[in-house]
C-alpha positions in Angstrom: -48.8 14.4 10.9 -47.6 15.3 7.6 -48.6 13.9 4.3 -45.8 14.8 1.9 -44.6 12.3 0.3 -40.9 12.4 -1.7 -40.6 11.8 -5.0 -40.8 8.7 -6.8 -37.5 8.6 -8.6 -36.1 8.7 -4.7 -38.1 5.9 -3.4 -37.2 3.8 -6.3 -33.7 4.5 -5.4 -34.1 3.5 -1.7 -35.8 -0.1 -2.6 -33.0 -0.6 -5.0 -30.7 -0.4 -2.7 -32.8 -2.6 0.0 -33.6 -5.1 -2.9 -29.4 -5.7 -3.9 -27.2 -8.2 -2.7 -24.4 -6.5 -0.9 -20.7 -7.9 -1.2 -18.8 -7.5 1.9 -15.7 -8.7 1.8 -13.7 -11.5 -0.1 -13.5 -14.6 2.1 -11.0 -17.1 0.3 -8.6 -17.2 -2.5 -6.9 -20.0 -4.5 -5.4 -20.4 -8.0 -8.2 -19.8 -10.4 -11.0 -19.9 -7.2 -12.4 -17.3 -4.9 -15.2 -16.9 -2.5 -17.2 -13.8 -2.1 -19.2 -12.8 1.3 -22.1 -10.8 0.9 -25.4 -10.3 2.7 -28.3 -11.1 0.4 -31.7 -10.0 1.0 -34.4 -12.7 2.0 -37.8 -10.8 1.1 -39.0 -10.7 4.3 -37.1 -8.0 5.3 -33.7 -8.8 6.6 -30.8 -10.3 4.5 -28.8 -13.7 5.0 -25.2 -14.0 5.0 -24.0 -15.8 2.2 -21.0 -17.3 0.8 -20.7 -17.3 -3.5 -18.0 -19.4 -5.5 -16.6 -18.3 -8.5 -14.1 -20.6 -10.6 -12.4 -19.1 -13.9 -13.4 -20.6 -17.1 -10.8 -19.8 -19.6 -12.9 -19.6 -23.0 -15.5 -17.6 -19.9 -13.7 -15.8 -17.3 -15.0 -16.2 -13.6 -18.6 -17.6 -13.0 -20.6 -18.1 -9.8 -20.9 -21.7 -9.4 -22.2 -22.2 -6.1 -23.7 -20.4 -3.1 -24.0 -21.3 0.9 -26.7 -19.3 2.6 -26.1 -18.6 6.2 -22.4 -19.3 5.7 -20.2 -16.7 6.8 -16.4 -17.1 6.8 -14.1 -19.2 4.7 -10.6 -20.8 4.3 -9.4 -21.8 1.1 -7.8 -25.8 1.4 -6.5 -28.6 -0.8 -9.6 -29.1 -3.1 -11.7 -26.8 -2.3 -12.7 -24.3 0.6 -13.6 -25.3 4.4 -16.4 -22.8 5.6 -18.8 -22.1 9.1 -22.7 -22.2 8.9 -24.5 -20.4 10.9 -28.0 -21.2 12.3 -29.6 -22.7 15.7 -25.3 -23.8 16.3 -22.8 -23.5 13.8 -21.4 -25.8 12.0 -18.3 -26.2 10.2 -18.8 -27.7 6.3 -16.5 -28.5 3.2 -16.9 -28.1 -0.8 -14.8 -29.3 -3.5 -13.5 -25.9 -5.6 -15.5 -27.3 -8.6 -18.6 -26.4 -6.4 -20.1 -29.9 -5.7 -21.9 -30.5 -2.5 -21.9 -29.3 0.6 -20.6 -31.5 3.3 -21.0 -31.0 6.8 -17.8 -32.2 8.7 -19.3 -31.5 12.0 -21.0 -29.5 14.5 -19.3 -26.9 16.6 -20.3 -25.6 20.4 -20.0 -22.6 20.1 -18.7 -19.4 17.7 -15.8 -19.9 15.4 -13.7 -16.7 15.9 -10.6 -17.5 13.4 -9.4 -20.5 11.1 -6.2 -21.0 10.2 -4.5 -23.4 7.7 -1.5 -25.1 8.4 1.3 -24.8 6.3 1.7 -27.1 4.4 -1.5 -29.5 5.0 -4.8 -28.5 4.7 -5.8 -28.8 8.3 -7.6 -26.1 9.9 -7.1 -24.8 12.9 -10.4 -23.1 14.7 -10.4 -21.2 17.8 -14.4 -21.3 19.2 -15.6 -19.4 21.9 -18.1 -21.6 23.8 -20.9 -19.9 26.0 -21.4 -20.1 30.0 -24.2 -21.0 31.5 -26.3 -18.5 33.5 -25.6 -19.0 37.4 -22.2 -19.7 37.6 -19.9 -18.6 40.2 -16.6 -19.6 42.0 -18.4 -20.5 44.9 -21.7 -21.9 44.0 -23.7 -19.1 45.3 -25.5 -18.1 42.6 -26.8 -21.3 40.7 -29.9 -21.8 39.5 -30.5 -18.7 38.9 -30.0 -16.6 35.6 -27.7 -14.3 36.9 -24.4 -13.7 34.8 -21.5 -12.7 37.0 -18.1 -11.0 36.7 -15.3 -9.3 38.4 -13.3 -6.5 37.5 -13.5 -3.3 35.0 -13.5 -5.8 31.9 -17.0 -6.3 32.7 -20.0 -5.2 30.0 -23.9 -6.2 29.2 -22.5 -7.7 26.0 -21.3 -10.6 27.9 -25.0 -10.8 30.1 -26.8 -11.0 26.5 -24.2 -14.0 25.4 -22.2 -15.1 28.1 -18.6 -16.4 27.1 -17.2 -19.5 28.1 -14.1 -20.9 27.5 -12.2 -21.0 24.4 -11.6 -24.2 22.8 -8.9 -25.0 19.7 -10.0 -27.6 17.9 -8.1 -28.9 14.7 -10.5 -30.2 11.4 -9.3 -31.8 8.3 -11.2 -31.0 5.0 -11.1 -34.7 3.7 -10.7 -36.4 7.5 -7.6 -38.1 6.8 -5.1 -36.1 8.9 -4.4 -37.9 12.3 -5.3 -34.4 14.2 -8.7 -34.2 12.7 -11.2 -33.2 15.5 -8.3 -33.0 18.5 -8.1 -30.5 20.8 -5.3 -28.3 21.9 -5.4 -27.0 25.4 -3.4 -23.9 25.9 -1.9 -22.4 29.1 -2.4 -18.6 29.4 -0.5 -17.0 31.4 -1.8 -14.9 34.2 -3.6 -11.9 33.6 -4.3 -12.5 30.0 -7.2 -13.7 27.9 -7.5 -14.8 24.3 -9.0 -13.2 21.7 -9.6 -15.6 19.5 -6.7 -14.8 16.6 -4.5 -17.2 15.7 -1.5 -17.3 13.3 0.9 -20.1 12.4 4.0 -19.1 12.3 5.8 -22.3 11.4 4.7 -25.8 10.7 4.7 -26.8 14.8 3.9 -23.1 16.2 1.1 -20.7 16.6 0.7 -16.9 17.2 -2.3 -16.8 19.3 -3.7 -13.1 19.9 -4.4 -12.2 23.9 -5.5 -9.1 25.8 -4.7 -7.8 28.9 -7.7 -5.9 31.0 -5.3 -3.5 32.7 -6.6 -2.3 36.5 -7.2 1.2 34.6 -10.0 -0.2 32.4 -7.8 0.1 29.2 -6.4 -3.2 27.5 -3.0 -4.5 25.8 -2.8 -6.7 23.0 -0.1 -9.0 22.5 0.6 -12.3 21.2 1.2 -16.0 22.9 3.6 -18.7 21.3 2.3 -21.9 21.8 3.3 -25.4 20.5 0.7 -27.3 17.7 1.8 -30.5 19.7 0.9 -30.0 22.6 -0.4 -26.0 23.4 2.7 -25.3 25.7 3.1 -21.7 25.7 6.6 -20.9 24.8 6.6 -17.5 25.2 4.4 -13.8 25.6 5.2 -11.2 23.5 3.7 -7.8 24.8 5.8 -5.3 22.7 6.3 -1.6 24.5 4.2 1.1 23.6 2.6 -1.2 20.7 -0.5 -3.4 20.2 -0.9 -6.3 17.7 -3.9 -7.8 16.1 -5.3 -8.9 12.9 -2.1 -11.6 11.8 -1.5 -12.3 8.4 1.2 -15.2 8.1 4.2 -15.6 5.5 4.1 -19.1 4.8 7.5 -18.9 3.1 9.3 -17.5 5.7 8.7 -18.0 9.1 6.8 -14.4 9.8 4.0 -12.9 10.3 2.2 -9.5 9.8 0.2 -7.5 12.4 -1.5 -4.1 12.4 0.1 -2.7 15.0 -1.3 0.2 17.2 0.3 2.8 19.0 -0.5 3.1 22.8 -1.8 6.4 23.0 -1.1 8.9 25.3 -2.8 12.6 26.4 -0.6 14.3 24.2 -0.3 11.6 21.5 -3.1 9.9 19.6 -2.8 6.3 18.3 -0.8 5.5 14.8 -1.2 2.7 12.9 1.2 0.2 11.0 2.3 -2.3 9.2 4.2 -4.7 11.4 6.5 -8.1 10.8 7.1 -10.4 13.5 10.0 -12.7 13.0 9.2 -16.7 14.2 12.3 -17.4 15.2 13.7 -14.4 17.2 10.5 -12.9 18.1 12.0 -9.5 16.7 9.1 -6.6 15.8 9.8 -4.5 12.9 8.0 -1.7 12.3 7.6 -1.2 8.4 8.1 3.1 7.6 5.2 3.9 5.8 4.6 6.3 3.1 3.8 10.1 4.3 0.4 9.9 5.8 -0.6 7.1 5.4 -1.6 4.3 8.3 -1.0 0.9 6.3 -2.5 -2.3 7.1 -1.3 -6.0 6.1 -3.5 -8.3 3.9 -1.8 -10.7 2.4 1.9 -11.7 0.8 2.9 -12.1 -2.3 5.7 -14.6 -2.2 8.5 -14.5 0.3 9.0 -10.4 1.5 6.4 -8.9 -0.4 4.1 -7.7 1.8 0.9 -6.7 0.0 -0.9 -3.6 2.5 -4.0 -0.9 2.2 -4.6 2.7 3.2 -6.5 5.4 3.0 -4.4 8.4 1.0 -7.6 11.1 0.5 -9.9 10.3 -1.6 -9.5 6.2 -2.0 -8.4 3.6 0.2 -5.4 2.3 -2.2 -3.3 -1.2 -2.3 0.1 -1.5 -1.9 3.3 -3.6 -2.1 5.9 -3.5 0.3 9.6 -5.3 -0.4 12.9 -5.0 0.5 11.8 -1.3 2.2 10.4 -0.2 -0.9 6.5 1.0 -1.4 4.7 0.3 -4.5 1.4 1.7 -5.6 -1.4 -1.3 -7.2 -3.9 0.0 -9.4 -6.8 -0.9 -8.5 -10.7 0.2 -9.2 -12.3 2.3 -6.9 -11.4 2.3 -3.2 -10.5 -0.9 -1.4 -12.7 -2.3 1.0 -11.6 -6.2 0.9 -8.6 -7.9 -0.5 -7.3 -12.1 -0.1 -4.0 -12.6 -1.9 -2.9 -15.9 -3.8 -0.1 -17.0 -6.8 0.9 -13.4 -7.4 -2.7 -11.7 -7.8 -4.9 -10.3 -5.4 -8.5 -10.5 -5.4 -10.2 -7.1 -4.9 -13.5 -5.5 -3.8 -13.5 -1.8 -5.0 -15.8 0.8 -4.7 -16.5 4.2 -4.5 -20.0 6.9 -2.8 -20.8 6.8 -6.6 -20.0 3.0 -7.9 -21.1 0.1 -5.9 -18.8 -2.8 -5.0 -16.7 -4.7 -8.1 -14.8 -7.8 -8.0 -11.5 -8.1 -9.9 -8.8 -10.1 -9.6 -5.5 -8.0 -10.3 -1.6 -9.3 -11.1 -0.1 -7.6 -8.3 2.8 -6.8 -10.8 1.0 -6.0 -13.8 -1.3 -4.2 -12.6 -4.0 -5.5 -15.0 -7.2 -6.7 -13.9 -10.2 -9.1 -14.7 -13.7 -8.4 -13.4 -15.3 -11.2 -11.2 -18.2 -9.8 -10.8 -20.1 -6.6 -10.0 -23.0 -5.1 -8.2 -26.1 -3.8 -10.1 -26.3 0.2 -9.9 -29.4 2.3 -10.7 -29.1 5.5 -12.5 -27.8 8.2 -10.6 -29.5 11.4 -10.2 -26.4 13.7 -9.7 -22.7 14.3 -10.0 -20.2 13.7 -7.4 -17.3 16.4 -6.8 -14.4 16.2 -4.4 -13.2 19.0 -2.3 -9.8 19.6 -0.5 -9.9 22.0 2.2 -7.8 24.1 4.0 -9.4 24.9 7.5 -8.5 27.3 10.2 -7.8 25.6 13.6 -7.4 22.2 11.9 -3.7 20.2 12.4 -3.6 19.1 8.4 -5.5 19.5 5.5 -9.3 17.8 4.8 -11.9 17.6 2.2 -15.3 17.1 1.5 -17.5 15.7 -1.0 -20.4 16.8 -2.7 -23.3 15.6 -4.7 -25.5 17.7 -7.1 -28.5 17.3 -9.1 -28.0 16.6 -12.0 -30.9 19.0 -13.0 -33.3 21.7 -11.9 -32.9 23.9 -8.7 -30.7 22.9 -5.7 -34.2 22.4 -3.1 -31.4 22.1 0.1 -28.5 21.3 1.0 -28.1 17.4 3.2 -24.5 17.3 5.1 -23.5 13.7 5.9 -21.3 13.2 8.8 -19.6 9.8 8.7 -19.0 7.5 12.4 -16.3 6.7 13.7 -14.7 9.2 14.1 -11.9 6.9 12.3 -13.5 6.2 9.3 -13.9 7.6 5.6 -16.1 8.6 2.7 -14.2 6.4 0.2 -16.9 3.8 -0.5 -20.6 2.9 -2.1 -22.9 2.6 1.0 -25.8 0.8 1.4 -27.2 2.4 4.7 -25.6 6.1 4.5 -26.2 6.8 0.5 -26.6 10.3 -0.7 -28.7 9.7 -3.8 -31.9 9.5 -3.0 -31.2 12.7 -1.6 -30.1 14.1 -4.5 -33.0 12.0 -6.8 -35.2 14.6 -4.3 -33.0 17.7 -5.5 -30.8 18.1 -2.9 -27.4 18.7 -2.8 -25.4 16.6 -0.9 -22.1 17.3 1.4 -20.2 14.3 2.9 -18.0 15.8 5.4 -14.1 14.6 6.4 -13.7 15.9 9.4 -10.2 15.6 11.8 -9.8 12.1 12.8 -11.0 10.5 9.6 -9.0 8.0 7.8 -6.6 9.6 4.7 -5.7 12.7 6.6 -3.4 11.3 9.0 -1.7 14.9 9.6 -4.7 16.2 11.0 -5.7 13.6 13.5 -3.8 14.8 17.0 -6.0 18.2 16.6 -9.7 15.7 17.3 -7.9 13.7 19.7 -9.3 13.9 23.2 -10.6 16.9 22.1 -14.1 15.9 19.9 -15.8 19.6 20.6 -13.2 22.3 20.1 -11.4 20.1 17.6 -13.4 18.1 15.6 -17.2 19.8 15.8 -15.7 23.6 15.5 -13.7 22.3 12.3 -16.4 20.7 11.0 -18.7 23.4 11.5 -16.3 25.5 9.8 -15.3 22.7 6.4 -19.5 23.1 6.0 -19.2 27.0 5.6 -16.7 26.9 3.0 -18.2 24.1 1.3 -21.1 26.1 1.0 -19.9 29.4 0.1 -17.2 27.7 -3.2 -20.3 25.4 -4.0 -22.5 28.8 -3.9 -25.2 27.3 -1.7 -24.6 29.6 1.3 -29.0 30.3 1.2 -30.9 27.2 0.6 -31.9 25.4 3.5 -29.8 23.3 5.6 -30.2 19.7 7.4 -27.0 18.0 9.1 -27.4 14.0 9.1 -25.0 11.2 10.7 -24.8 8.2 12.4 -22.7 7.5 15.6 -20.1 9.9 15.6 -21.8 11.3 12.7 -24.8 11.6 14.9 -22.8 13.1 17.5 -21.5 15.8 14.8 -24.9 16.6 13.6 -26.0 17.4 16.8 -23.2 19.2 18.3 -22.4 22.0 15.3 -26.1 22.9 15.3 -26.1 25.5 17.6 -23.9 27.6 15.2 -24.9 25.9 11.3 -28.5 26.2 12.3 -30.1 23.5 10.4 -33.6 23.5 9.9 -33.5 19.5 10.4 -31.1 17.6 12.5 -31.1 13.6 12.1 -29.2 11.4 14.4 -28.8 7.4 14.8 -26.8 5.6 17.8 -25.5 8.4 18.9 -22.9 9.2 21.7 -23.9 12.6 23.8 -22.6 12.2 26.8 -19.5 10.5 27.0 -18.9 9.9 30.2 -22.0 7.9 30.6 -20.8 6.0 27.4 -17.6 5.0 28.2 -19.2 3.7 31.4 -21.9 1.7 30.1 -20.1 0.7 26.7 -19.4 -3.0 25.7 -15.9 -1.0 24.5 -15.6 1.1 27.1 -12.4 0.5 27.0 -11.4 2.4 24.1 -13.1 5.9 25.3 -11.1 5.4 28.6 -8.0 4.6 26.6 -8.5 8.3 24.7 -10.2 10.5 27.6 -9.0 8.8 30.9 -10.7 7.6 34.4 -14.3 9.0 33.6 -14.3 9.7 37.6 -11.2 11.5 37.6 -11.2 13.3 34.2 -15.0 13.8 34.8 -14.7 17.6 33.3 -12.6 16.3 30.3 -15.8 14.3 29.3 -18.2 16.8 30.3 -16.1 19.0 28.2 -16.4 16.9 24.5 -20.5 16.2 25.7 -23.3 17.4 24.0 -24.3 20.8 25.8 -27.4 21.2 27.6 -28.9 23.2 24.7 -27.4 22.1 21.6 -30.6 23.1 19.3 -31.6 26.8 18.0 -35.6 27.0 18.5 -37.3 25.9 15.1 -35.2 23.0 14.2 -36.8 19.9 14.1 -35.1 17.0 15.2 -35.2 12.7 14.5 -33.5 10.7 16.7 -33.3 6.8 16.5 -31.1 3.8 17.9 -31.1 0.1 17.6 -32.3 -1.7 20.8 -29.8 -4.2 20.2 -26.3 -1.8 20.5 -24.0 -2.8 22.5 -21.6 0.2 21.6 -23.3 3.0 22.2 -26.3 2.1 25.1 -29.9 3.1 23.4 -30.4 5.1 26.4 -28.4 7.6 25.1 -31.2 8.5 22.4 -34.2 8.3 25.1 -31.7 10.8 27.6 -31.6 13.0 24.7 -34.9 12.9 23.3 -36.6 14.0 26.1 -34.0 16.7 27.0 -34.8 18.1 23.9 -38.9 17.6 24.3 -38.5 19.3 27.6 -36.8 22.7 25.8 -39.5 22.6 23.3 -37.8 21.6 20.7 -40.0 19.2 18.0 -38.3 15.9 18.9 -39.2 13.2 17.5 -37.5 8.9 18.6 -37.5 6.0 16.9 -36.2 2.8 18.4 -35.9 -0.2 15.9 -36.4 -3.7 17.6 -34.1 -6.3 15.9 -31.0 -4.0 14.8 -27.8 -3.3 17.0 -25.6 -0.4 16.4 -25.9 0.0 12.6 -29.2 -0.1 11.0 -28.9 -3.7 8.6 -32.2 -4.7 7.6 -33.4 -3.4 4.5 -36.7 -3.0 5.3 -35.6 -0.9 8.5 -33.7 1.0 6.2 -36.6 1.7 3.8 -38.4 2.9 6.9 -35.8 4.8 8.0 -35.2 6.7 4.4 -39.3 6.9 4.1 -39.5 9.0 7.8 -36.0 11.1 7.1 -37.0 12.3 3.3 -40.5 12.9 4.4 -39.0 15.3 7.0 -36.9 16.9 4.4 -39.5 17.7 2.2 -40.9 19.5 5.4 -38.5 21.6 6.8 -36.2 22.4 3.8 -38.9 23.9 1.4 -38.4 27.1 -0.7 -35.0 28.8 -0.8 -33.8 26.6 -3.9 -31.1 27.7 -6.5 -29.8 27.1 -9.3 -28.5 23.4 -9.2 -26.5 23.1 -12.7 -22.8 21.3 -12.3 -20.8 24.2 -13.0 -16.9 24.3 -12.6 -15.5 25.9 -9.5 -12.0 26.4 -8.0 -11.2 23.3 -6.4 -14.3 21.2 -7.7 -13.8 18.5 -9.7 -16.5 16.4 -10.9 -15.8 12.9 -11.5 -19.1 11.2 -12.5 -21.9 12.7 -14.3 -25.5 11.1 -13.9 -26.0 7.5 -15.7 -25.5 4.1 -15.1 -21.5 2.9 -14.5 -21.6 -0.3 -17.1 -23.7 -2.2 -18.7 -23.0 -4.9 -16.5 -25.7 -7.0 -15.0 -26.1 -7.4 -10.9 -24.3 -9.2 -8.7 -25.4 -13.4 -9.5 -25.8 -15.3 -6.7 -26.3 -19.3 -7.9 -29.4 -21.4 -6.4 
């Protein structure tokens, strides 16, 4: 076993970022009142979901004035904010926007999926999704047992681990005064649909209820049911052609609400996303025309028509104003990751790979901003450069980014594959974070590969086609990146998680690494989409995996993906229901039986992602260990130096002076 150990600088790095709070997304907004989610570490090892209040001052600014630990979602109501707690069962509790007390209204069987306020009042509407009990069955045949049954291709191990019951929609009342406070609205769904738990008002007396259709195929359709508040009479489906609807964000002034809307895919076509408007009264879909390349999604409205979106554009994920067909650009700081909208300002959390998450609230026509708050970041050991790239055999343009010492020799060179495959490089992470790689002298590359979010244009060359077009253009966006960044000769290691993992292992053969590292990754699809709590969506991009069996063999991991010599760490959660852990086991000992030095790791408690920080110290300890290994000698000269196409936008040091992220006893 090897006793290198990696430098200190990097490991101080690592237990920074286990040791931080992490904001994760805004969870309510009022006039002069916010509530921030984050997930803050508990010293034992694993991190708490917790809920922080803020109220602006105005001889102060904003201050943290309360915290809720295991609370997870919010609603902002008359005199305060109506939240869930989490523990043994949730519970649903209420505190005054000054930050008194917490008061538990009552106790819910089951898991709060959505709340929504009422125009107009500040009852809540919940939709909870109770669980089964083990041995039931239509006929009685299989109780007393623990047996979890189902019919039909909808069924999944996700279910077997927490059955679902029944959904119930329940109505609650902040102060307990409103005359629906605790009832019940039973809803008739029509046949062949489910719910899914969303729910929109779209007027005072109707709701916008989200359901799914598990289509004979294995794919599913999402739609919307109109129901009446009085009584849950469905009024009518909506299933729009060739579209799908979820995550509703209503127009109290108007009668409307927004949708991101999907495109059904097809084998020639590959999904598109937009902003959607559907109108109350006539049950019309509009289809808002989005700038060039960019897929926008609703979060909020600013008044009556002005619909406030994001997207990814490049580099940033960017927020944007859409009115009377018009787009308007917000500035904001750093990338978007979360945004709640109230009285003409929008409350933002920004980051970006080299600035950890900031809270601002911004005037949405001003464009001027004032911080909330703001997360704690440790010296950085590098610079940070983006790259646009031009790549043979790719549909549209892509980039990379890269990271470089700030001094001495470049030691190696780490490439970062993101998961996915529709995601992005635009933000701080807390689990995929290049700098203590680069506190250990390495450089850095954070691939964008087809598929990923901000380069919309080059999308339909990955689609149903992961091998050929995706791995091949990645493979090729690493060899450019390392010829302009002159670090075609220093040793190589390809990293990822997911898709990423998938990517590291599949452009191997031809990069030759001397390390490959891979978490929860998907090899061979087939089995995947079979086996998958979302099966759903591989069969919706690759088809029947019976009767397009040699389309999936096709985009799998080959039988001998590794060149001899490179060493190999695999690990998965055993908890992830997205990608099936045996996938890891299948290929660890695939790779064992070619002689290839493979080594597995299976973490206990974690699910798809690796969450807990002292799973990810472990993991970071084992991984830079390795890299101090495999990727010794064949350093060069690591000084930032300007380069066609490079652009560095941070230089090593901390962002501001500002302290951590406060979270109030």
């Amino acid at each position: 076993m090897s006793t290198t150990t990696y430098p200190e600088r990097a490991e101080a790095l690592v237990d920074a970022l286990a040791a931080q709070p992490r904001p994760k997304a805004v969870a309510a907004f009022a006039d002069g009142v916010l509530v921030l989610r984050a997930d803050v570490p508990n010293g034992l090892g694993a991190t708490v979901p917790t809920l922080i209040g803020y109220r602006r001052d105005a001889a102060d600014g904003w201050q943290a004035t309360w915290s809720a630990p295991r609370a997870i979602e919010a609603v902002a109501v008359p005199g305060g904010f109506l939240y869930v707690l989490q523990g043994g069962h949730q519970a649903l509790a209420f505190r005054s926007a000054d930050g008194g007390p917490e008061r538990v209204l009552r106790q819910i069987a089951g898991e709060v999926a959505a709340m929504a306020v009422r125009p107009g009042s500040g009852t809540v509407l919940c939709t909870v999704r109770t669980e089964a009990s083990p041995g039931s069955h239509p006929e009685g045949l299989l109780r007393g047992s623990d047996a979890v049954w189902a019919t039909g291709p909808g069924a999944g191990l996700g279910t077997v681990r927490r059955p679902e019951g029944d959904w119930r929609i329940m109505f609650v009342s902040g102060d307990g005064a409103d005359p629906d406070d605790g009832r019940e609205l039973p809803v008739s769904v029509p046949a062949g649909a489910v719910l899914t738990g969303e729910a929109a008002w779209s007027g005072p007396d109707t709701l916008l209820l989200g359901v799914a259709h598990h289509r004979p195929d294995g794919t599913r359709r999402f739609g919307l049911l109109e129901v009446s508040a009085d009584d849950g009479g469905a009024l009518r489906e909506l299933l729009f052609d060739g579209i799908d609807l979820c995550y509703p964000v209503p127009d109290p002034d108007r009668g409307q609400v927004a949708y991101l809307g999907t495109s059904v895919p097809s084998a020639d076509a590959p999904p598109v996303q937009s902003a959607c408007v559907v109108r109350a009264d006539s049950a019309e879909l509009t289809v808002l025309d989005a700038p060039a390349g960019t897929w926008q999604r609703p979060v909020g409205w600013d008044g009556p028509g002005r619909l406030v979106c994001t997207a990814e554009d490049g580099p940033r994920r960017r927020l944007y104003v859409h009115e009377d067909g018009v787009w308007s650009d917000v500035p904001v700081t750093g990338s978007v990751a979360s945004v709640r909208v109230a009285g003409g300002r929008a409350a933002v959390l920004g980051s970006a790979l080299d600035a950890p998450p900031v809270l601002d609230v911004v005037a949405l026509r001003s464009g001027t901003a004032e911080r909330v708050e703001s997360s704690d970041r440790p010296e950085l050991p590098g610079t940070l450069s983006y790259h646009p790239q031009e790549v043979p055999g790719a549909s549209g343009p892509l980039a990379a980014w890269l990271c470089r010492p700030a001094r001495g020799p470049v030691r190696g060179l780490v490439v970062f594959f993101h998961g996915g495959p529709f995601q992005s490089w635009t933000q701080w992470s807390w689990r995929w974070n290049p700098w203590p790689f680069v506190a250990c002298g390495y450089a850095v590359a954070l691939i964008e590969p087809p598929m990923s979010l901000g380069y919309v244009p080059a999308v339909a060359g990955g689609w149903r086609n992961w091998r050929a077009g995706i791995a091949a253009v990645a493979t090729r966006q690493v060899e450019l990146l390392r010829a302009e960044a002159g670090l075609q000769d220093v040793p190589l290691a390809l990293m990822g998680g997911s898709f990423g993992g998938y990517l590291s292992l599949n452009t191997a053969e031809r990069l030759r690494p001397r390390l490959v590292v891979a978490h929860a990754a998907p090899l061979d699809l087939a089995q995947v989409a079979e086996t998958s709590d979302v099966g759903w969506q591989w069969l919706r991009e690759y088809g029947d995996p019976t009767g397009d069996r040699e389309r999936y063999r096709a985009n799998s991991l080959p039988g001998r993906p590794v060149p001899d010599g490179t060493r190999v760490l695999l690990s998965h959660g055993m908890h992830d229901g997205l990608v099936p852990p045996t996938e890891t086991l299948r290929a660890h000992r695939s790779l064992s039986r070619q002689g290839i030095r493979s080594e597995v790791a299976f973490f206990r408690t974690e699910a798809h992602p690796l969450s807990r920080p002292r799973n990810i110290r472990a993991w970071y300890r084992w991984v830079l260990t390795a890299c101090e290994d495999e990727l010794a000698g064949g350093a060069v000269d690591g000084s930032p130096q300007e380069r066609p196409g490079e652009a560095a936008q941070h230089t090593a040091g901390p962002a501001t002076g500002e302290a951590g992220l406060r979270v109030p006893a």
